[in-house]
PyMOL Python script that loads the backbone (N, CA, C, O; Angstrom):
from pymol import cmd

cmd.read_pdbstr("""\
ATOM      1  N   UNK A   1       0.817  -1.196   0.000  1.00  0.00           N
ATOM      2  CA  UNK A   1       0.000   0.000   0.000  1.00  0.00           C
ATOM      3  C   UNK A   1       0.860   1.260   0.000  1.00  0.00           C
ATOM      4  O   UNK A   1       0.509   2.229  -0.672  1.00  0.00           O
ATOM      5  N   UNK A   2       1.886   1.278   0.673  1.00  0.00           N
ATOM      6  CA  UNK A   2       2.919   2.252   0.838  1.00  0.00           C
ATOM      7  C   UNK A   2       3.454   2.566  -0.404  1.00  0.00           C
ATOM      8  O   UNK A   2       3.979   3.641  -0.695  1.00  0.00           O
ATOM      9  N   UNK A   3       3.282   1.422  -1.268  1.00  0.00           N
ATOM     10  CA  UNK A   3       4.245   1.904  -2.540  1.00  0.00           C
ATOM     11  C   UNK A   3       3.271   2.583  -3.812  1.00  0.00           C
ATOM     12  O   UNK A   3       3.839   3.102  -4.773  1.00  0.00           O
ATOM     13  N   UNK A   4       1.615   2.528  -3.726  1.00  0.00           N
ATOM     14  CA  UNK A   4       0.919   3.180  -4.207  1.00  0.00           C
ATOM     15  C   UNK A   4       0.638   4.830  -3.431  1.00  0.00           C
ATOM     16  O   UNK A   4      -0.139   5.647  -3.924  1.00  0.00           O
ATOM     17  N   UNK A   5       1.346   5.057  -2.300  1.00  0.00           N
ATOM     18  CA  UNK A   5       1.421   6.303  -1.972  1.00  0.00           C
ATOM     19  C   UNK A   5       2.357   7.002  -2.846  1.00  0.00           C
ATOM     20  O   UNK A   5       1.963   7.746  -3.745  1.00  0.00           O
ATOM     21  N   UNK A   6       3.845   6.730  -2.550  1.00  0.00           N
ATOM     22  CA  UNK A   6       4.753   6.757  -3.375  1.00  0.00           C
ATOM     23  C   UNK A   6       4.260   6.877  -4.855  1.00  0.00           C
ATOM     24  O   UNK A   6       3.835   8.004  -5.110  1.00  0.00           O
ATOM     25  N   UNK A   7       4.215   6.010  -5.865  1.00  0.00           N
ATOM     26  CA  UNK A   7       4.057   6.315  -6.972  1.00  0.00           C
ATOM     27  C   UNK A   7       2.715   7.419  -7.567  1.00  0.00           C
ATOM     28  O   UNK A   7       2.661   8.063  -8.614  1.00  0.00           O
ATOM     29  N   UNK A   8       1.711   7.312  -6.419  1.00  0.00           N
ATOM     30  CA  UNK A   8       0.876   8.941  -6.494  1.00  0.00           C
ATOM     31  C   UNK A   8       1.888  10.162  -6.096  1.00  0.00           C
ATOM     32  O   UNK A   8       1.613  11.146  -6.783  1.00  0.00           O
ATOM     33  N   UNK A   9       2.872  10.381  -5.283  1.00  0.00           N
ATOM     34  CA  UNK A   9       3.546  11.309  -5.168  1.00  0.00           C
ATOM     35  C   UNK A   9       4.565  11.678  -6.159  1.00  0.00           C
ATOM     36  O   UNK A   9       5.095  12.789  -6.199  1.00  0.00           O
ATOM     37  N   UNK A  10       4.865  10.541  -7.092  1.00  0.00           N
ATOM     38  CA  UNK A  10       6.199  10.697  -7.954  1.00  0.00           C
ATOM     39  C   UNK A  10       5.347  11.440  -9.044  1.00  0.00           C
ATOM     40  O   UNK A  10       5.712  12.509  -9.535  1.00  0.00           O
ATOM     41  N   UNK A  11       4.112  10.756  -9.407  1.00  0.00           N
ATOM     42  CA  UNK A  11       3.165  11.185 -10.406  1.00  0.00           C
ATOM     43  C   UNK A  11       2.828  12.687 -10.860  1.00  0.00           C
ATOM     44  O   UNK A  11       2.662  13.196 -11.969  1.00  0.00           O
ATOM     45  N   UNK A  12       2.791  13.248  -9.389  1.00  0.00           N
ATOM     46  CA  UNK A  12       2.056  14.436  -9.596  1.00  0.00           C
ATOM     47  C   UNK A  12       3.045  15.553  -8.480  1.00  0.00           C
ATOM     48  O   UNK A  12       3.324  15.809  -7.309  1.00  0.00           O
ATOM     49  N   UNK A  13       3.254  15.894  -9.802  1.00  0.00           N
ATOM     50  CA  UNK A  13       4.907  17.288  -9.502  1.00  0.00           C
ATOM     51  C   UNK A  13       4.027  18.213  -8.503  1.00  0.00           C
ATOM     52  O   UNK A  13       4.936  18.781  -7.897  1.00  0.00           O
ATOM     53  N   UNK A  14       3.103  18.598  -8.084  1.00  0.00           N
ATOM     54  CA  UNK A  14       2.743  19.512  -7.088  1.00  0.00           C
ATOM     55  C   UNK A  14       2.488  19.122  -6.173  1.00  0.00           C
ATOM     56  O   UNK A  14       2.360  19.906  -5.233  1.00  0.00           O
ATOM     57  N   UNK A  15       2.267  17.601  -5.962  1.00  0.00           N
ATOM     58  CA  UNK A  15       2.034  17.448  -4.733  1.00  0.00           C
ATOM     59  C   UNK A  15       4.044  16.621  -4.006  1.00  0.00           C
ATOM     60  O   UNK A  15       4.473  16.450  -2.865  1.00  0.00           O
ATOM     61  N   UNK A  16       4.557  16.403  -5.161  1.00  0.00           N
ATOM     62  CA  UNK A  16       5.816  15.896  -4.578  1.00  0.00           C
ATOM     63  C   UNK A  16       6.390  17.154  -4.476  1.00  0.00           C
ATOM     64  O   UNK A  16       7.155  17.036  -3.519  1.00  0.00           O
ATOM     65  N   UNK A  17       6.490  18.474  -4.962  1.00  0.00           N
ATOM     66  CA  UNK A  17       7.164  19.698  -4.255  1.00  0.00           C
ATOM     67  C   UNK A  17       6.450  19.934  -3.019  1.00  0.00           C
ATOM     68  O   UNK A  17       7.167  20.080  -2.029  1.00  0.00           O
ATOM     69  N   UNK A  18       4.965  20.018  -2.822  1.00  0.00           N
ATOM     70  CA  UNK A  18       4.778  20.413  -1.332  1.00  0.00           C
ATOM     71  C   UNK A  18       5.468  19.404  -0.307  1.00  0.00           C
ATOM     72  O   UNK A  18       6.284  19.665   0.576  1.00  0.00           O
ATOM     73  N   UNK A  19       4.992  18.354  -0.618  1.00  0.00           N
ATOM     74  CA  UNK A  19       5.594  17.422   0.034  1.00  0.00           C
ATOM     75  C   UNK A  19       7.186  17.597   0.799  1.00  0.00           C
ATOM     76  O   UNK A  19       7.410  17.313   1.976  1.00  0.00           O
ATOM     77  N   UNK A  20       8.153  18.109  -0.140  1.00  0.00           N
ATOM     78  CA  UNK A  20       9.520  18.485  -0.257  1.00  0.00           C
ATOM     79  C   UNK A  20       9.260  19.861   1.246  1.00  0.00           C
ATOM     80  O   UNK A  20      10.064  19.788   2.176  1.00  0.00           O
ATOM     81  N   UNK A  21       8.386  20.734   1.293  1.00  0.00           N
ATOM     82  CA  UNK A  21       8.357  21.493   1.844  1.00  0.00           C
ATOM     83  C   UNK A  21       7.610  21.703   3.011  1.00  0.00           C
ATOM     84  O   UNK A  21       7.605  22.602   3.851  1.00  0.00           O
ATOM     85  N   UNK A  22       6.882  20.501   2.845  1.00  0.00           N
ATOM     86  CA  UNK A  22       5.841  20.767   4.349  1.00  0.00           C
ATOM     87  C   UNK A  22       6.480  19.082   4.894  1.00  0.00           C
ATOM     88  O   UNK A  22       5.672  18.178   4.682  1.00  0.00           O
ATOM     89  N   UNK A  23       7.476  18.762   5.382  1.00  0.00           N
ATOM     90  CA  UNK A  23       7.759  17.275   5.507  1.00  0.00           C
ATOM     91  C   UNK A  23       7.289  16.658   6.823  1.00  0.00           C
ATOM     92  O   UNK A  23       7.944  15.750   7.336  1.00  0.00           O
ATOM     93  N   UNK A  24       6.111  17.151   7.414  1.00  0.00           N
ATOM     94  CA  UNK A  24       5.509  16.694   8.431  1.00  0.00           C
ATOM     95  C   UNK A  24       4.815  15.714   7.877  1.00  0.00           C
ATOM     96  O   UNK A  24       4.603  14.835   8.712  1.00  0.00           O
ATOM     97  N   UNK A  25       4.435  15.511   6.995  1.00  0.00           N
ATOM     98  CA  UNK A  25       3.480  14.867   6.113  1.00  0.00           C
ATOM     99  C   UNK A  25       4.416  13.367   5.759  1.00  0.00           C
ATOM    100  O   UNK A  25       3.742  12.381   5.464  1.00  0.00           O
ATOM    101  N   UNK A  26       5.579  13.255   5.787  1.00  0.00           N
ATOM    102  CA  UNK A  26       6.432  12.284   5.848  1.00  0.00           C
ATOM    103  C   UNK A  26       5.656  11.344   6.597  1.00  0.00           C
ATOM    104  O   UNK A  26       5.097  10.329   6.183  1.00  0.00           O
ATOM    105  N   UNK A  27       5.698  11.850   7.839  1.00  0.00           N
ATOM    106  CA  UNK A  27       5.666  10.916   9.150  1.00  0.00           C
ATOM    107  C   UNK A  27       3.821  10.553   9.084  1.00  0.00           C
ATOM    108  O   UNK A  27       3.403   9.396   9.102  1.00  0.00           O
ATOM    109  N   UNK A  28       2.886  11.799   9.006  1.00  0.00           N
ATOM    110  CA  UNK A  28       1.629  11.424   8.859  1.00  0.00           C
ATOM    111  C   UNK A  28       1.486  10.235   8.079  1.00  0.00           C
ATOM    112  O   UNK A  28       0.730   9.344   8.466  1.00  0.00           O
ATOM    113  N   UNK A  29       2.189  10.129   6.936  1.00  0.00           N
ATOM    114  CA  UNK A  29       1.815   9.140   5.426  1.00  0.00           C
ATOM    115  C   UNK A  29       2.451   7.927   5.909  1.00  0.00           C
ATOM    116  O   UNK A  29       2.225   6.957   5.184  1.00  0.00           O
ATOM    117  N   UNK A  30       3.271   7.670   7.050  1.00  0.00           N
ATOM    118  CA  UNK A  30       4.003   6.903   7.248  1.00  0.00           C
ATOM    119  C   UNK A  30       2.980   5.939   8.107  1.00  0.00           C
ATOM    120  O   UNK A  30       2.572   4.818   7.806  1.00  0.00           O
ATOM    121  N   UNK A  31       2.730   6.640   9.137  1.00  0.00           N
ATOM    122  CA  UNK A  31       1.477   6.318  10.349  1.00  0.00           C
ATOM    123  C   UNK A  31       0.170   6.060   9.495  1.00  0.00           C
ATOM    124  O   UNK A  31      -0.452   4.998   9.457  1.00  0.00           O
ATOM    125  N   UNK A  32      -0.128   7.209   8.828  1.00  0.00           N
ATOM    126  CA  UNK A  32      -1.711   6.490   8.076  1.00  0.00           C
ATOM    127  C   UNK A  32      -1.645   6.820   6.700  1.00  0.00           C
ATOM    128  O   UNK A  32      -1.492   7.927   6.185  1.00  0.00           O
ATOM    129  N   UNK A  33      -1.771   5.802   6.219  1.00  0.00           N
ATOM    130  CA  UNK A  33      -1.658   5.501   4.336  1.00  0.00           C
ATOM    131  C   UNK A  33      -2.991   6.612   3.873  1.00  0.00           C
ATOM    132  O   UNK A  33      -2.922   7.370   2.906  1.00  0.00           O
ATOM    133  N   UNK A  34      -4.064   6.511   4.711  1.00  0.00           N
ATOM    134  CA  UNK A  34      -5.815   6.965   4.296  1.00  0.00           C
ATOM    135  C   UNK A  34      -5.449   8.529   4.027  1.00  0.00           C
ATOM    136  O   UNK A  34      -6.037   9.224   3.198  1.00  0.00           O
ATOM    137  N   UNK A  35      -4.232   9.034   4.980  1.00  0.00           N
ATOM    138  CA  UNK A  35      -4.121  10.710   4.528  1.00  0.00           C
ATOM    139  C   UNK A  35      -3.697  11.412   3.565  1.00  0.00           C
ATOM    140  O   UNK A  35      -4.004  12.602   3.487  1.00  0.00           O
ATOM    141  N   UNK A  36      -2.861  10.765   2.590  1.00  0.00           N
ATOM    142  CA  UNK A  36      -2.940  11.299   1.467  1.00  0.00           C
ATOM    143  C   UNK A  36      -4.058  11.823   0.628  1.00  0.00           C
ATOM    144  O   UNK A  36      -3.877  12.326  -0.482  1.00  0.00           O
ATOM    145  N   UNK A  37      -5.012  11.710   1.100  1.00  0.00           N
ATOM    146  CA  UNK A  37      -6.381  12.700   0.543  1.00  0.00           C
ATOM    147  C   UNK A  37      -6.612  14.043   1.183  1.00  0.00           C
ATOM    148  O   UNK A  37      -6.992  15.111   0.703  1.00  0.00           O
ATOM    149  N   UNK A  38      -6.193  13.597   2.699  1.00  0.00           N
ATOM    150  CA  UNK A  38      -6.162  15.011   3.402  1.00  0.00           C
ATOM    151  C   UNK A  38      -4.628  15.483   3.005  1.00  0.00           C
ATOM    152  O   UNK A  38      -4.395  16.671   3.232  1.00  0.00           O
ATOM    153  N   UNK A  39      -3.710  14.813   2.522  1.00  0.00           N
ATOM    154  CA  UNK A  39      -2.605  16.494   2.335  1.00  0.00           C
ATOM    155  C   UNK A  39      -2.657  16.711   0.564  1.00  0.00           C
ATOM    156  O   UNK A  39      -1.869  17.311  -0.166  1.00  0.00           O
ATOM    157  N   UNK A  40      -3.727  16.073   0.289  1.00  0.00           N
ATOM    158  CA  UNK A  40      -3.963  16.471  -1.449  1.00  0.00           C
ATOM    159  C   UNK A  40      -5.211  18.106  -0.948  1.00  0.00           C
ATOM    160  O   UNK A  40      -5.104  19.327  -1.066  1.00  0.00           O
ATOM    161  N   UNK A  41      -5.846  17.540  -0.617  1.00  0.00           N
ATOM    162  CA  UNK A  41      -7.024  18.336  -0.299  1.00  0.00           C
ATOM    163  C   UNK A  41      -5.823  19.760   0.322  1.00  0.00           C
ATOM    164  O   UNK A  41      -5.897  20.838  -0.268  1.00  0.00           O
ATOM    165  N   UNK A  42      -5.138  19.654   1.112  1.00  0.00           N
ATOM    166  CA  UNK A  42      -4.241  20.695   1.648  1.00  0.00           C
ATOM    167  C   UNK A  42      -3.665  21.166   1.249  1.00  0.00           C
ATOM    168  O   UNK A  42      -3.665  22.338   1.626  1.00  0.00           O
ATOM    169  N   UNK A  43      -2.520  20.767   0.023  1.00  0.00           N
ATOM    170  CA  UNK A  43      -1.858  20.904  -0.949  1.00  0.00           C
ATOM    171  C   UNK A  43      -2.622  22.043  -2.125  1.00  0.00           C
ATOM    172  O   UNK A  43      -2.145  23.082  -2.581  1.00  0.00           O
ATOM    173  N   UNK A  44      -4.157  21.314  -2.436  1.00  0.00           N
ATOM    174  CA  UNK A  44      -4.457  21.892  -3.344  1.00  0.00           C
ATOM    175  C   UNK A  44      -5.341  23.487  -2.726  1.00  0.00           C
ATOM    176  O   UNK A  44      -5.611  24.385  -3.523  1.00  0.00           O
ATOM    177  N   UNK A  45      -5.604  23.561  -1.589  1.00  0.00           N
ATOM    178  CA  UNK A  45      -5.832  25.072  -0.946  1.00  0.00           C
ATOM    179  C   UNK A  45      -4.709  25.986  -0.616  1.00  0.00           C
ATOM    180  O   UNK A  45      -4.653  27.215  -0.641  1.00  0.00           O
ATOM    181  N   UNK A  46      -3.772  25.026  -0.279  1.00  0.00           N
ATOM    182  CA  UNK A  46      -2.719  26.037  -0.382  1.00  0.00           C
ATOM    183  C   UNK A  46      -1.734  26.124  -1.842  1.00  0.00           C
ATOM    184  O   UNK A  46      -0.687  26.761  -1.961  1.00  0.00           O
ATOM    185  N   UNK A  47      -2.170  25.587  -2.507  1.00  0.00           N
ATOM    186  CA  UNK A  47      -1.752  26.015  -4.111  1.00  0.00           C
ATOM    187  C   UNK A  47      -2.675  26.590  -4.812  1.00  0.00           C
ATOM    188  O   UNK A  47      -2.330  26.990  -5.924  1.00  0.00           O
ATOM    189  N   UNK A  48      -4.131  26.806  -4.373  1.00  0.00           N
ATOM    190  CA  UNK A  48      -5.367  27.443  -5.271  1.00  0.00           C
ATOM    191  C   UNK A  48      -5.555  26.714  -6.277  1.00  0.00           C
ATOM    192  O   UNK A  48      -5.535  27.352  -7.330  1.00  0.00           O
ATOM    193  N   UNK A  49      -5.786  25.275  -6.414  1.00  0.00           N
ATOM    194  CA  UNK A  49      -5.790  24.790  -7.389  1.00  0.00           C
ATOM    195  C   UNK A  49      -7.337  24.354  -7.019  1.00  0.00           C
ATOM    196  O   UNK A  49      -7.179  23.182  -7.358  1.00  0.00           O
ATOM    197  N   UNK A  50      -8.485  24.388  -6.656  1.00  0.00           N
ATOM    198  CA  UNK A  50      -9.343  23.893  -6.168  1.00  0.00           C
ATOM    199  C   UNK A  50     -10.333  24.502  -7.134  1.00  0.00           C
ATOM    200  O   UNK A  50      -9.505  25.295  -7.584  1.00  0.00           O
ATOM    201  N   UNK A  51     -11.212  24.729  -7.689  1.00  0.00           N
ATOM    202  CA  UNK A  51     -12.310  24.840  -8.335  1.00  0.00           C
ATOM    203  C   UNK A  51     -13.038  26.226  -8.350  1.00  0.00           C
ATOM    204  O   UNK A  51     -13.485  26.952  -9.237  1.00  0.00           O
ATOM    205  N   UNK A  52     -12.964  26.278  -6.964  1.00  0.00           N
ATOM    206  CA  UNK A  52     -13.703  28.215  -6.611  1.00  0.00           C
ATOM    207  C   UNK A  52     -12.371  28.550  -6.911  1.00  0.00           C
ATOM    208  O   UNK A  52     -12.614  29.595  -7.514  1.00  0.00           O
ATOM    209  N   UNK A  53     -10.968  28.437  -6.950  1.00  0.00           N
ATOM    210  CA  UNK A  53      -9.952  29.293  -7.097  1.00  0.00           C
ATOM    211  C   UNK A  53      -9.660  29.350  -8.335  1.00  0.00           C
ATOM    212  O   UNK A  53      -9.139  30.392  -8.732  1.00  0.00           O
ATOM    213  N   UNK A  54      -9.844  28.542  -9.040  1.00  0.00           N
ATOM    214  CA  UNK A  54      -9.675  28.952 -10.415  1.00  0.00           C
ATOM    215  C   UNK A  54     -10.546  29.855 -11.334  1.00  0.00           C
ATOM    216  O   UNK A  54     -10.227  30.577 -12.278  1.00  0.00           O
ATOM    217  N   UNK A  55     -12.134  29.501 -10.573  1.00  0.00           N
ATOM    218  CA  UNK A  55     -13.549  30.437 -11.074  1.00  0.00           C
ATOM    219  C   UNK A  55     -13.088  31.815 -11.178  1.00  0.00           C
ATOM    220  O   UNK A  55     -13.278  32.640 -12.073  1.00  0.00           O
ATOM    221  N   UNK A  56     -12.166  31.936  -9.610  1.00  0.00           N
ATOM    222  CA  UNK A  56     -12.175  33.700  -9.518  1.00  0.00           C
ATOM    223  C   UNK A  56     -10.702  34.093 -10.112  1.00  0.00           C
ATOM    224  O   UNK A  56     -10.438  35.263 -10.389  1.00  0.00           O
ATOM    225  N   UNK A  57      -9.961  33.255 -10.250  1.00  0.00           N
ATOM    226  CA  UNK A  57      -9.023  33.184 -11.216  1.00  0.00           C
ATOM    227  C   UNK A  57      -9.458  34.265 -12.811  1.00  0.00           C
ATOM    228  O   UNK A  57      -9.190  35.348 -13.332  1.00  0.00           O
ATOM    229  N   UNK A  58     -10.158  33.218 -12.980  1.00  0.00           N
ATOM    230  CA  UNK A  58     -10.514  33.723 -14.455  1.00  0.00           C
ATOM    231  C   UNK A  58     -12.221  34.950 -14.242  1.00  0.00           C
ATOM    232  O   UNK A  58     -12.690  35.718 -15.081  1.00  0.00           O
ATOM    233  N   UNK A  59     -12.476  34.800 -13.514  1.00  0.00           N
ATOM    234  CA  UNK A  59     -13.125  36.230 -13.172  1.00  0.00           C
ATOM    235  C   UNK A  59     -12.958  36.962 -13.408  1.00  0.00           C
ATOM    236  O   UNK A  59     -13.593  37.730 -14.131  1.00  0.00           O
ATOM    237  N   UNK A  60     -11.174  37.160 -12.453  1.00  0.00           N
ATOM    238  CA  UNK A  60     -10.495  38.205 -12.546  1.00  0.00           C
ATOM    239  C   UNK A  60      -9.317  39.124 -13.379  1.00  0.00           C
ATOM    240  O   UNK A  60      -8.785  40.230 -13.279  1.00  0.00           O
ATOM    241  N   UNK A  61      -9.266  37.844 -14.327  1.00  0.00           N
ATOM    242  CA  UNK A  61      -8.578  37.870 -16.086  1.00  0.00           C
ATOM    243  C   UNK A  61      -9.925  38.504 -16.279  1.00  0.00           C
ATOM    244  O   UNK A  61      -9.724  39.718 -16.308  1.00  0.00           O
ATOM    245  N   UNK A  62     -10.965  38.299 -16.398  1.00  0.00           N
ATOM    246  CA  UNK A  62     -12.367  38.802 -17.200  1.00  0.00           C
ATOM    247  C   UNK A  62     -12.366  40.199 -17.109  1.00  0.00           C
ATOM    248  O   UNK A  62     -12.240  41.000 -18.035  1.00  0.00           O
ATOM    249  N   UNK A  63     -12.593  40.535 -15.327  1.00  0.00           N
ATOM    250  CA  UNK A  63     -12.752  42.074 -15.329  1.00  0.00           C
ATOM    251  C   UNK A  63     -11.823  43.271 -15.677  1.00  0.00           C
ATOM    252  O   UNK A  63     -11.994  44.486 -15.778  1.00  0.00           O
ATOM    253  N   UNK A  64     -10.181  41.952 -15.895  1.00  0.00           N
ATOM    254  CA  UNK A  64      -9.032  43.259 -16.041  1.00  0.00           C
ATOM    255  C   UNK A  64      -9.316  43.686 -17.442  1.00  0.00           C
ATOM    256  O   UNK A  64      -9.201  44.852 -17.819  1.00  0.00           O
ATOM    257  N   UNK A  65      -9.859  42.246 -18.532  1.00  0.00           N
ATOM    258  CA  UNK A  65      -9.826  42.595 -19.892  1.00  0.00           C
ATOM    259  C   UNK A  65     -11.118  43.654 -20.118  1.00  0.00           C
ATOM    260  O   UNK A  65     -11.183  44.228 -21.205  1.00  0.00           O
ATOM    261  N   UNK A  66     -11.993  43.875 -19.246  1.00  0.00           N
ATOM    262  CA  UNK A  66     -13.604  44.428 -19.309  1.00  0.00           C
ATOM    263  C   UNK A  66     -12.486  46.090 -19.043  1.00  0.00           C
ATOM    264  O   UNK A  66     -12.419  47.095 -19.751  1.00  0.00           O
ATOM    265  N   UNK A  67     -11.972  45.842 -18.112  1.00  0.00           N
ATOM    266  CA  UNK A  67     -11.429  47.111 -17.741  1.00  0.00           C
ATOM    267  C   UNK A  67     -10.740  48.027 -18.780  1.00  0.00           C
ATOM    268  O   UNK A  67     -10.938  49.223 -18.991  1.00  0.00           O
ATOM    269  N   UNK A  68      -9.666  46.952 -19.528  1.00  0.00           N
ATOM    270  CA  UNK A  68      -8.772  47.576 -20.693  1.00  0.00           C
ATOM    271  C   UNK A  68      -9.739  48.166 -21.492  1.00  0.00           C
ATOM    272  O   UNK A  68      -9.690  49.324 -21.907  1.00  0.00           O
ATOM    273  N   UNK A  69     -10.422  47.539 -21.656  1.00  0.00           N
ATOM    274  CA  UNK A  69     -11.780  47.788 -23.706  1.00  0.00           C
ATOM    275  C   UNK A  69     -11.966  48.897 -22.720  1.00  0.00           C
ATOM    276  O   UNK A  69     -11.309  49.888 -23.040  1.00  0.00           O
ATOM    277  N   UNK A  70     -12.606  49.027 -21.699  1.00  0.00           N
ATOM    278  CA  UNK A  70     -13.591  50.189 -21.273  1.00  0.00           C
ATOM    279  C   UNK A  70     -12.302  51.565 -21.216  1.00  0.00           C
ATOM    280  O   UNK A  70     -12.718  52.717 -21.345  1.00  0.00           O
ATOM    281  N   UNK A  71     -10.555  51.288 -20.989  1.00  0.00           N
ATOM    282  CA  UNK A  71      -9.673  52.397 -21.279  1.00  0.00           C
ATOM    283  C   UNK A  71      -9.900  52.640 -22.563  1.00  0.00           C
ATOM    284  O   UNK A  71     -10.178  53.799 -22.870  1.00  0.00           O
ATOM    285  N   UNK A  72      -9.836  51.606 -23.610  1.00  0.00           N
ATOM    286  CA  UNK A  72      -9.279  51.824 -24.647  1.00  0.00           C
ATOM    287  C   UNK A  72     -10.570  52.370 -25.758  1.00  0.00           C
ATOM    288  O   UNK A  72     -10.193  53.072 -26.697  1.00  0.00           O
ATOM    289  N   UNK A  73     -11.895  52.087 -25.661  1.00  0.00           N
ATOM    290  CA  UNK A  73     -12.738  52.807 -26.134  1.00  0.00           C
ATOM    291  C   UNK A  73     -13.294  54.267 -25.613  1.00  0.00           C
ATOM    292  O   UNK A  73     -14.173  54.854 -26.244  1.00  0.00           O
TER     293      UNK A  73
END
""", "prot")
cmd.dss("prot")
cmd.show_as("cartoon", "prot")
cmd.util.cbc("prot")
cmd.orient("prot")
């Protein structure tokens, strides 16, 4: 089971850099295999990769381009 943690971490470059940087998560993943959902879920709020963060992401591409036309006309 340990080695399907591992090869989800090698897989996916954002969660093996947090990983690199928050290394408490070493020892959690070590103790319980089941948490790798909770430091994905963690990973991806503290990277804004989550769904509402991307919405307002591109929101906010929307209103800068609404903004330019409204300089430029």
């Amino acid at each position: 089971m340990i080695s399907n943690i591992i090869l989800e971490i090698k897989n996916n470059r954002d969660l093996y850099n947090y990983l690199k940087y928050h290394s408490y998560w070493y020892k959690k993943l070590k103790n319980d295999e089941n948490s790798i959902n909770e430091m994905i879920k963690e990973m991806k709020n503290e990277l804004k990769l989550t769904p509402k963060d991307k919405i307002d992401d591109i929101t906010n591409k929307i209103e800068l381009i609404k903004s330019i036309l409204d300089i430029i006309t």
